[in-house]
C-alpha positions in Angstrom: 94.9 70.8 144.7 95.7 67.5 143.2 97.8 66.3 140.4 94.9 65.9 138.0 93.6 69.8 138.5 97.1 71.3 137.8 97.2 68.8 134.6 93.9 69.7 133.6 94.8 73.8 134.0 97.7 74.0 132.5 96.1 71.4 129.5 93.3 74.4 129.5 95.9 77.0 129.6 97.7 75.3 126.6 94.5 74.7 124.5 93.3 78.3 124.8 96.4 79.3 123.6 96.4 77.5 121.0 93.5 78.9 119.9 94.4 82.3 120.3 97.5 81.7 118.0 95.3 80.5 115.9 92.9 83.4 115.3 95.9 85.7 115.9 97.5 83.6 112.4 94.5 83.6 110.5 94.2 87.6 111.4 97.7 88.3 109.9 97.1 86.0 106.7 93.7 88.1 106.0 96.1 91.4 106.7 98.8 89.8 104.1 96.5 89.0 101.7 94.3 92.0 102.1 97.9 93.8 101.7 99.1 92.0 98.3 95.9 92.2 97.0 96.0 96.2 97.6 99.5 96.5 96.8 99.7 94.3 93.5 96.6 94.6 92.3 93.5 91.5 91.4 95.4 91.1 88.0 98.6 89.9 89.9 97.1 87.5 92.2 95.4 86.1 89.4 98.5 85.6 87.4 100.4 84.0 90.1 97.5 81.5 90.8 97.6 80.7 87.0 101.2 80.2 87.0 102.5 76.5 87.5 105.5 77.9 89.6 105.1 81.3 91.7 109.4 80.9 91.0 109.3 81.1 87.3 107.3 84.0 87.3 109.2 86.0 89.6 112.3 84.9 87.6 110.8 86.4 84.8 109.7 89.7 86.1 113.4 90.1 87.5 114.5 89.6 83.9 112.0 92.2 82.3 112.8 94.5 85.3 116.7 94.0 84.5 116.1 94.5 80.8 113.8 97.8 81.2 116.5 99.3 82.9 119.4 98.3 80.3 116.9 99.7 77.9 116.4 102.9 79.9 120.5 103.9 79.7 120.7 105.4 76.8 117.8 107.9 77.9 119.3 108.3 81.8 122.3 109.3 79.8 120.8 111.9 77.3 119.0 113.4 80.2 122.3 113.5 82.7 124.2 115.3 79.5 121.6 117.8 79.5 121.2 118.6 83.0 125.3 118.7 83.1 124.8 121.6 79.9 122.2 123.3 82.3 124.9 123.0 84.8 127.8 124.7 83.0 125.2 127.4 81.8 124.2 128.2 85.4 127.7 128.3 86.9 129.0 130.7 83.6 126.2 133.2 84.6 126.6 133.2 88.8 123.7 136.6 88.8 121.0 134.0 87.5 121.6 131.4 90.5 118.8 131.0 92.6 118.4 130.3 96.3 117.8 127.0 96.3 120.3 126.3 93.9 123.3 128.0 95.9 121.2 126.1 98.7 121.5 122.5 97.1 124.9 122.0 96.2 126.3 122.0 100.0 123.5 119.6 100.5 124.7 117.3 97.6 128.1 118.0 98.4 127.8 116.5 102.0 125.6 113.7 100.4 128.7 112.8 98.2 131.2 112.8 101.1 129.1 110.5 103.0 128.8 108.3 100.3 132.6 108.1 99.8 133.0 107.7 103.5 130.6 104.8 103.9 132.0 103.0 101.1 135.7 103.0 102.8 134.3 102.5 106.0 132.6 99.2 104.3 135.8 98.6 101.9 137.8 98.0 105.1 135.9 97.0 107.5 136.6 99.9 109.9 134.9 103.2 110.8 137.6 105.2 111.6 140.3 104.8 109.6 143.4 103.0 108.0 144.8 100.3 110.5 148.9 100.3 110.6 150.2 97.8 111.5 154.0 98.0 112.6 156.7 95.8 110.5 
């Protein structure tokens, strides 16, 4: 086999290659797009091929998103206060407790332990626990 053969094979190998990565990338844009389209919806794509800048519009859907939820608080708050009244009511009469309440608040009592856990484990950088250090 001369030099030109393994030239020409491996420039063979290379261009069909090439062409494989090629249909494989158009493949996955169709996928993406089919998958925006699905997952936004037509009106969407149409307003961000409309918009000038895709990064003004996405700066101004993080704003209403931030601003829906500031307008939300004073509802998440009315609705904690009166789940923490059906609370007290259900803990002053123990005989109307159901199963799966009695069964829930282990499960949310573990859930809060972990929560305090993870957060000291990522407040000092350490799993296990306090590091002393002798003076």
């Amino acid at each position: 086999m001369g030099k030109r053969s393994v030239a020409k094979r491996l420039l063979l190998a290379a261009s069909s290659i090439q062409k494989s990565s090629i249909r494989t990338g158009l493949k996955i844009e169709k996928a993406v797009k089919a998958t925006a389209e699905n997952l936004a919806g037509p009106e969407y794509i149409k307003r961000v091929a409309a918009a000038e800048n895709e990064e003004i519009l996405c700066q101004k859907a993080r704003e209403e998103f931030f601003k829906t939820h500031i307008a939300a608080l004073p509802r998440k708050i009315d609705r904690f206060k009166d789940e923490y009244a059906e609370f007290k009511e259900k803990i002053k009469r123990p005989g109307d407790l159901t199963v799966d309440d009695v069964k829930a608040w282990p499960v949310v009592l573990v859930m809060a332990a972990f929560m305090f856990w993870f957060g000291k484990s990522v407040g000092r950088w350490n799993l296990v626990g306090f590091k002393y250090e002798d003076f």
